[in-house]
C-alpha positions in Angstrom: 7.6 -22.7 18.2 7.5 -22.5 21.9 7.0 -19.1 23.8 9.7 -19.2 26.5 11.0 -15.8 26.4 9.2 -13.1 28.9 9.0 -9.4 28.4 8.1 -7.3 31.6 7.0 -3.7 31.1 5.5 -1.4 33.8 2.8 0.8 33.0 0.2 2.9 35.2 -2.7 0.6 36.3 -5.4 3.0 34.7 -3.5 2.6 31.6 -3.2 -1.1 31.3 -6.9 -1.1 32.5 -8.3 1.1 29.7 -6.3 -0.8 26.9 -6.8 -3.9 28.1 -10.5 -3.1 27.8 -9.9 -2.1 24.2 -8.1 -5.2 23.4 -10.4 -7.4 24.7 -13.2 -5.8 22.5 -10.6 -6.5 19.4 -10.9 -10.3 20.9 -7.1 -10.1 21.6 -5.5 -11.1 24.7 -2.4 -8.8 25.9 0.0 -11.6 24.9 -1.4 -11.7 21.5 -0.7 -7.9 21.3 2.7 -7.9 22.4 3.3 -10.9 19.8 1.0 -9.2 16.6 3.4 -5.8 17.7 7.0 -7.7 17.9 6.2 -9.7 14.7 5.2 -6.9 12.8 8.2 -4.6 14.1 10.5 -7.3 13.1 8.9 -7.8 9.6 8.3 -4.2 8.6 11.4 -2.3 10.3 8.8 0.1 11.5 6.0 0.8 13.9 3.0 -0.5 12.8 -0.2 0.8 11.5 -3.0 1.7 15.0 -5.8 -0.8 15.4 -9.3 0.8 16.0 -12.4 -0.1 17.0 -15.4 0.6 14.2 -17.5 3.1 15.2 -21.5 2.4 15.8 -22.4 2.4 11.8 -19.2 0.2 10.8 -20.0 -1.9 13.6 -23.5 -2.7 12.6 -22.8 -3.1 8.7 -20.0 -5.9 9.8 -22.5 -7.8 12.2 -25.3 -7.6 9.4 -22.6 -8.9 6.7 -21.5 -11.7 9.2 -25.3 -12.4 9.4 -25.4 -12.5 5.4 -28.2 -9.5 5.9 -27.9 -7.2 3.2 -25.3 -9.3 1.3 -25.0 -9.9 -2.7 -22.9 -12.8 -4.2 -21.6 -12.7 -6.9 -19.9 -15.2 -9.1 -17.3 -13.6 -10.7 -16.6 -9.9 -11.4 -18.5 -9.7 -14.8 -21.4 -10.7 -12.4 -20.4 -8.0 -10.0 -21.0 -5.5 -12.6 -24.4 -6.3 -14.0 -25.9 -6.8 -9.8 -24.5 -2.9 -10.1 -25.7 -1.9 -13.0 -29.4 -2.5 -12.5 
């Protein structure tokens, strides 16, 4: 579908600075945001749930995961359970 429909909003410049700062360390551009807010909105009827940025620890365990460091597959959940076990 093509986006042809604009929305303007004014906001105080420190504002939009200091969230568009956050939203870029999400890896989200400010249309993306407005879209991901609309769509959600529209679906759920309600305000959506916040977005936050992990904190230093949660941070670090994601990069390790994403790095395989650290990480245990298993094959199915029966699997699972005896990795946990021992």
């Amino acid at each position: 579908m093509t986006k042809a429909a604009f929305i303007r909003a004014r906001v105080e410049p420190g504002l939009k600075a200091n969230a568009e700062s956050v939203l870029n360390q999400l890896g989200i551009t400010p249309t993306q945001a407005i879209t991901m807010l609309y769509s959600c909105i529209a679906r759920e009827r309600e305000w959506p749930l916040e977005l936050k940025i992990p904190n230093g620890k949660t941070a670090r365990a994601i990069k390790e995961a994403r790095k395989r460091k650290g990480v245990i597959l298993c094959k199915d959940a029966a699997d699972l359970i005896k990795k946990l076990e021992k």
